[in-house]
matplotlib code that plots the C-alpha trace (Angstrom):
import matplotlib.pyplot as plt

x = [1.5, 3.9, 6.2, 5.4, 7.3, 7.0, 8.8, 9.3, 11.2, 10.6, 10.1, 7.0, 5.5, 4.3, 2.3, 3.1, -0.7, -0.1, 0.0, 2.5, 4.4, 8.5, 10.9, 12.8, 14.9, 15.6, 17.2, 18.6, 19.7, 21.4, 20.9, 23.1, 24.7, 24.6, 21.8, 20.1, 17.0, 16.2, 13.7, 11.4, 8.7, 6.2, 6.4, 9.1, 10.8, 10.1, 12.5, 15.1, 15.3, 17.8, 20.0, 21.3, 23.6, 24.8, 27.2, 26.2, 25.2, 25.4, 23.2, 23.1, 21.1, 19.9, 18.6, 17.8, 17.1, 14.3, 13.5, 13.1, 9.2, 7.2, 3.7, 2.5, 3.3, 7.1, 8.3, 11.1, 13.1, 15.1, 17.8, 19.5, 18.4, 15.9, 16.8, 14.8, 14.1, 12.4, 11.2, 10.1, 7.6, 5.9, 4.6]
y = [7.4, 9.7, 8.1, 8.2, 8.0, 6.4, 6.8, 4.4, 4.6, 1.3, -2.6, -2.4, -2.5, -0.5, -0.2, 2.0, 1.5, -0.2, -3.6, -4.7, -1.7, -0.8, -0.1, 2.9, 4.4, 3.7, 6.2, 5.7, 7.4, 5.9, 7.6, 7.2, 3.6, 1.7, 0.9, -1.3, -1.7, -4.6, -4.4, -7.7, -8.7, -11.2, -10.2, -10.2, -13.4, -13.3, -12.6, -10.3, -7.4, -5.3, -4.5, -1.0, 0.0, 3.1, 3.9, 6.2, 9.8, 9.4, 8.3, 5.9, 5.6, 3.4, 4.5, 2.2, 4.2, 1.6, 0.6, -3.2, -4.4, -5.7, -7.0, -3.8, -4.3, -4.2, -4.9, -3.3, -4.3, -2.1, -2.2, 0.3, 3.3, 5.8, 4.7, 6.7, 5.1, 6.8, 4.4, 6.0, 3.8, 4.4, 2.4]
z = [-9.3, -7.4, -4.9, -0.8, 1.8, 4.9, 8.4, 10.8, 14.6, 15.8, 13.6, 11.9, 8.2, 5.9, 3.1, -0.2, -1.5, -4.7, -4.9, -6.6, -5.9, -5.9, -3.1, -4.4, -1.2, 2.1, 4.8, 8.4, 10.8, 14.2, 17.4, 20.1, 18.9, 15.6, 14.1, 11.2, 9.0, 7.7, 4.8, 4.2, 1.2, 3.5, 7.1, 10.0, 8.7, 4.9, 2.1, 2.8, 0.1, 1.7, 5.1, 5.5, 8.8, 10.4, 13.1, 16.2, 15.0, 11.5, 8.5, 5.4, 2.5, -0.6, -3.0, -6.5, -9.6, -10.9, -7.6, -6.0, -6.9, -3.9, -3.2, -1.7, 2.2, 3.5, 7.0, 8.6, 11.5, 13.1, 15.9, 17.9, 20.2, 18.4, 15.5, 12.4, 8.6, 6.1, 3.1, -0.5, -2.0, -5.3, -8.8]

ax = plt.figure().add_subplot(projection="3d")
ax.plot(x, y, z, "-o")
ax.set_aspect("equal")
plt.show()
């Protein structure tokens, strides 16, 4: 299966469609302050796969070349002011 990717500007989850599936990349981008996204495997307080962090105006990214496997549904929280995160999800 080809990889998807999903966008996100405010906490929620998402799901890649393939259950068990792999986390293979995770963007942000911060808007007027710093922001964070904090990617989770089984809802807003289950286990903690990764946290990524970018100051006002700029951008950070992961990116995993064999990517982190997951059960299919991810939750992101995310802080800051119009914050933006773009996940890439595949099999």
């Amino acid at each position: 299966m080809a990889n998807a990717g999903f966008r996100l500007a405010a906490t929620g989850s998402v799901t890649g469609g393939e259950n068990p599936g792999t986390l293979h990349s995770v963007s942000l981008t911060a808007g007027v302050d710093a922001a964070t996204a904090t990617v989770r495997y089984g809802g807003a307080s289950g286990t903690v796969l990764l946290k990524l962090a970018a100051v006002a105006g700029t951008s950070a990214m992961w990116h995993a070349v064999d990517g982190i496997p997951h059960g299919g549904t991810l939750h992101v929280t995310l802080t800051g002011t119009a914050p933006d995160v773009t996940l890439e999800m595949g099999q």
